[in-house]
C-alpha positions as CSV (number, residue, x, y, z in Angstrom):
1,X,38.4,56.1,-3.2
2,X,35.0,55.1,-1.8
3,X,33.9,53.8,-4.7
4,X,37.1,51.3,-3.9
5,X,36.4,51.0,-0.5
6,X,32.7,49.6,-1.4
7,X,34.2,47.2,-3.7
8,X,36.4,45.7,-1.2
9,X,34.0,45.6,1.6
10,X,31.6,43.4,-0.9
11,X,34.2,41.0,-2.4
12,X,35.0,40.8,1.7
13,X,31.7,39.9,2.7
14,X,30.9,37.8,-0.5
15,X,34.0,35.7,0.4
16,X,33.3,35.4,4.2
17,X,29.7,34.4,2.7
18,X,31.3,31.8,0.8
19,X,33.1,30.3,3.7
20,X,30.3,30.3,6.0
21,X,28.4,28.5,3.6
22,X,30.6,25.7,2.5
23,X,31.3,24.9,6.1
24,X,27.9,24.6,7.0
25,X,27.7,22.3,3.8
26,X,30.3,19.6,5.4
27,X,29.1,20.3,9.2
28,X,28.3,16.6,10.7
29,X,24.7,16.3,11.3
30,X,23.1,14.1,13.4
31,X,21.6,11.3,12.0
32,X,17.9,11.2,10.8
33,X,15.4,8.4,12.1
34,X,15.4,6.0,9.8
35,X,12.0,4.0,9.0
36,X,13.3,0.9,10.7
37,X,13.9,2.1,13.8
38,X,10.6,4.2,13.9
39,X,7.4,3.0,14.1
40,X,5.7,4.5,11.1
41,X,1.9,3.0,12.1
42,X,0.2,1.0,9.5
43,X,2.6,3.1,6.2
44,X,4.5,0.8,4.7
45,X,4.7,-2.9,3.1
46,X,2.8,-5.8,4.3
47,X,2.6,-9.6,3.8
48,X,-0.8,-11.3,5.3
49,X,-2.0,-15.0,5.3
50,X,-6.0,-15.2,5.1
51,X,-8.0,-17.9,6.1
52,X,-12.0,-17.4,4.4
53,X,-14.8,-19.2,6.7
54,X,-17.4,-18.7,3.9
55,X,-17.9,-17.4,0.7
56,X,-16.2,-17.9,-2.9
57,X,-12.4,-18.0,-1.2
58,X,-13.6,-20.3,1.7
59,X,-11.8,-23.0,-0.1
60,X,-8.6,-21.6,-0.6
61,X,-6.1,-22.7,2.2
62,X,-3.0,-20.6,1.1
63,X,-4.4,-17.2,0.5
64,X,-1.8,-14.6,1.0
65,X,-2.0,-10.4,0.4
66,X,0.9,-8.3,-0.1
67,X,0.1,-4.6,0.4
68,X,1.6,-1.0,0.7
69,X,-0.4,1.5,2.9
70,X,0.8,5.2,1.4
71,X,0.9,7.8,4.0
72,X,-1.7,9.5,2.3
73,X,-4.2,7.2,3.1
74,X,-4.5,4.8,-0.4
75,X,-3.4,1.5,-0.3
76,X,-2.5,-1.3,-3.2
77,X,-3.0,-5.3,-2.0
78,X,-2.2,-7.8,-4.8
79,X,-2.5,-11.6,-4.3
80,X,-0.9,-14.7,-4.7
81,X,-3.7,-15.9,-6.7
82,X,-4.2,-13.1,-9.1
83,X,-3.0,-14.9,-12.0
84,X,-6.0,-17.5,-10.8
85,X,-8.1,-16.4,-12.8
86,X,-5.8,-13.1,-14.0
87,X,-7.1,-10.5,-11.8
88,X,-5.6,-7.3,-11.5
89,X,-4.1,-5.6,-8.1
90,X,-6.9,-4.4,-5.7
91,X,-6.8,-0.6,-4.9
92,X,-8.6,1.5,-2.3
93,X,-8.3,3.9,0.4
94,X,-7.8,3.4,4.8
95,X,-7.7,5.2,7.8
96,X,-6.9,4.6,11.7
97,X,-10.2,4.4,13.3
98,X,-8.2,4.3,16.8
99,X,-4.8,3.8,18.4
100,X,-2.8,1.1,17.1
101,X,-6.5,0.0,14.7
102,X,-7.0,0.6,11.2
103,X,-10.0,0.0,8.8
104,X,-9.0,-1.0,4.9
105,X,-12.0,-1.0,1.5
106,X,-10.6,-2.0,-1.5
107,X,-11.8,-3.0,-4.7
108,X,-10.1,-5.3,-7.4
109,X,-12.2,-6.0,-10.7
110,X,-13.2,-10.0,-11.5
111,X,-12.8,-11.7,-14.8
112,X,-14.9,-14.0,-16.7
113,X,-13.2,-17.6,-18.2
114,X,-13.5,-18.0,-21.6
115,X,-16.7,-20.0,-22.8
116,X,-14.1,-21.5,-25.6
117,X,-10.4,-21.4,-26.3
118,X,-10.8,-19.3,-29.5
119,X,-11.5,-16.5,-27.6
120,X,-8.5,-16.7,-25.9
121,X,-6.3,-17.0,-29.4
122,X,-8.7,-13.8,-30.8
123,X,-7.9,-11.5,-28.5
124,X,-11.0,-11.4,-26.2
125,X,-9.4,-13.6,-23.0
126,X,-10.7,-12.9,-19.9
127,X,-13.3,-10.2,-19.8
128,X,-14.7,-8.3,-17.2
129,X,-17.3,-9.4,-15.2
130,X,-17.9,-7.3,-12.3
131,X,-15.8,-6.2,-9.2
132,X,-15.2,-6.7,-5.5
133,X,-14.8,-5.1,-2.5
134,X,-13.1,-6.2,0.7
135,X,-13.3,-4.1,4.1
136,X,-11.1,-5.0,6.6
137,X,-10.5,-3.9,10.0
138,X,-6.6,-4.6,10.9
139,X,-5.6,-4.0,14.6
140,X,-1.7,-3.7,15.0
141,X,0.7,-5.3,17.5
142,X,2.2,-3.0,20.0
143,X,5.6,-3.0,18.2
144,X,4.5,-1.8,15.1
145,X,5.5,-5.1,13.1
146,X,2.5,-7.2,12.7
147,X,-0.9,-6.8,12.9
148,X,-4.4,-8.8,12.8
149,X,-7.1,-9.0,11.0
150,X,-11.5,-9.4,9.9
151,X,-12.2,-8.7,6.9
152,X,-15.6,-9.4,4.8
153,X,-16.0,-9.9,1.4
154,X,-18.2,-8.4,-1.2
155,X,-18.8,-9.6,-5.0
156,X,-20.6,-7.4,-7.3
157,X,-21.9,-8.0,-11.2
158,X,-21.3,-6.4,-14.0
159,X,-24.2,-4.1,-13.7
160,X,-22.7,-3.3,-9.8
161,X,-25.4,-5.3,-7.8
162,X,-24.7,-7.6,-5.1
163,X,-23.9,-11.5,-6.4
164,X,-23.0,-14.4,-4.3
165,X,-19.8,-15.5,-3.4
166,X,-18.9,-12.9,-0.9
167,X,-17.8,-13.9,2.6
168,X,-15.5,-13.2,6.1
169,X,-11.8,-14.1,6.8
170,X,-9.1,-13.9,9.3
171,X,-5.8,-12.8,8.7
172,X,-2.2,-12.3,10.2
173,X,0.5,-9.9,8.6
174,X,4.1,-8.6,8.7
175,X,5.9,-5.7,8.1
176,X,7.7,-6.2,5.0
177,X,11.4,-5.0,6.2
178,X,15.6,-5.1,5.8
């Protein structure tokens, strides 16, 4: 008999267990912040127009940067001139250096033109010839969706010394949102 007893108290339990559970499954809850009504800092996806006063770019009047900033602290930038010569995306790393101001280094690797179009048709295209680095210090608008920009520009060879071309820009981005 108390064998019995034991064995209804547990199919009792394991069935008020049951409820309990499934009607904490379909309980409303309240509504979590979604990430376009907070203000996540600099994470996200960006869209910035440059403007270089010197070096290599100096001469390009359209220059624009789409980036995401991860929330672990790496960040990918691609241009709308990487196909000019074809570049890959830029990758690198940032950080708030203080409230509402950032500082971004990345590096993207630079190609060399083909000396002749054969090497294009053989399979060589456009090798590598060296890398650069950009560093830019971004300082974002009090609402969260815009921010500003200096950046400086650094070209290296293929060995990884300093070459010319490198320079300083301006720039003005926006959140990249529904």
């Amino acid at each position: 008999m108390a064998t019995r007893h034991r064995a209804c108290t547990r199919n009792a339990v394991s069935a008020a267990l049951a409820v309990l559970i499934s009607v904490t499954a379909c309980a409303p809850r309240a509504p979590e912040a979604s990430s376009a009504t907070s203000t996540p800092g600099l994470v996200g996806a960006w869209r910035s127009k440059l403007q270089f006063s010197s070096g290599a770019f100096a001469s390009i009047k359209n220059l624009e940067f789409m980036y995401v900033f991860n929330a672990g602290g790496t960040l990918t930038e691609s241009s709308n001139y990487d196909g000019a010569p074809p570049v890959p995306p830029a990758y690198g790393v940032w950080r708030e250096v203080g409230p509402q101001e950032y500082e971004a280094r990345y590096a993207f690797y630079i190609t060399q033109a083909p000396k002749r179009f054969e090497e294009i048709t053989s399979g060589a295209g456009w090798l590598p010839n060296g890398h650069g680095v950009f560093t830019e210090r971004i300082r974002l608008s009090a609402d969260g969706q815009s921010f500003e920009s200096n950046m400086t520009y650094a070209a290296f060879d293929s060995l990884g010394a300093p070459t010319t071309g490198g320079g300083t820009a301006t720039g003005r981005g926006a959140r990249i949102a529904f």
